[in-house]
C-alpha positions in Angstrom: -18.2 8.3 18.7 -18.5 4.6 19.0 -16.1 2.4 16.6 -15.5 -1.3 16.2 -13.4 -3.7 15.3 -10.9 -2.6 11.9 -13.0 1.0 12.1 -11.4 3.9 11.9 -11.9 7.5 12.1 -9.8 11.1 11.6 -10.6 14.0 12.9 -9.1 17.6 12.3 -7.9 19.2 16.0 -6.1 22.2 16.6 -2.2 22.1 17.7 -1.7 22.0 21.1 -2.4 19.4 24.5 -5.3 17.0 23.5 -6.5 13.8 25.8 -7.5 10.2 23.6 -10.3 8.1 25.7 -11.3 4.7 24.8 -13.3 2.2 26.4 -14.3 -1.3 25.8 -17.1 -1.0 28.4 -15.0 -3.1 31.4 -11.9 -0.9 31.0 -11.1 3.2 30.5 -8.0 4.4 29.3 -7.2 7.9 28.9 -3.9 9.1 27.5 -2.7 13.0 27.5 -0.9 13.7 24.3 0.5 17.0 22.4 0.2 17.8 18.7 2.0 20.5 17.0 0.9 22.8 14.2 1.1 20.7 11.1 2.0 17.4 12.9 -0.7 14.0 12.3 -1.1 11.7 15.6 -2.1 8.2 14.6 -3.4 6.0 17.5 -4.2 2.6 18.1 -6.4 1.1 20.7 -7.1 -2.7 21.2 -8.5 -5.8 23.5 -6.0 -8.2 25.0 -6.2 -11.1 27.1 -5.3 -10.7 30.6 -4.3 -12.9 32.8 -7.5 -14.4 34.4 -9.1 -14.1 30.9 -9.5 -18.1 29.9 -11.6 -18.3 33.4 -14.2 -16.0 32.2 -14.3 -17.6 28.8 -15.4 -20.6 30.6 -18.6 -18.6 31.7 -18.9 -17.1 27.9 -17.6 -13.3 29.6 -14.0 -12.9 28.2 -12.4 -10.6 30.4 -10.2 -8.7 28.3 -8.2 -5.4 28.8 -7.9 -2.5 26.8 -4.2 -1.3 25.2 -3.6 2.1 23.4 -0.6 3.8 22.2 0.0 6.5 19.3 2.3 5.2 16.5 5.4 6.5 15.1 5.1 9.1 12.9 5.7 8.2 9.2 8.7 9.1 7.7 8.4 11.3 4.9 10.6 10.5 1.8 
């Protein structure tokens, strides 16, 4: 499944050890995470600007890196 930019998507998955890939087509990150029965995993994945970035917007090729992490879960009042 391919997303963009403020897309998002949900998907149902059973409990258990599960692994999140994204790419941005330069960079591949892959991170290993558990769910438990009941439980909801939000993630977010994004572009930033690396260090050598501004160099390759000179040449119109922005070199930028991928992030991810999986949010706190929501408190429940």
């Amino acid at each position: 499944m391919s997303l963009f930019a403020s897309q998002s998507a949900t998907r149902e998955i059973a409990p258990g050890h599960h692994t999140l890939k994204a790419d941005n087509t330069l960079f591949h990150r892959s991170m290993a995470f558990e769910v438990a029965a009941g439980e909801e995993a939000r993630f977010s994945a994004w572009n930033r600007e690396g260090r050598w970035t501004w160099i390759f917007m000179m040449f119109g090729a922005p070199l930028l890196h991928l992030s991810q992490e999986r949010a706190a879960p929501a408190s429940r009042a």
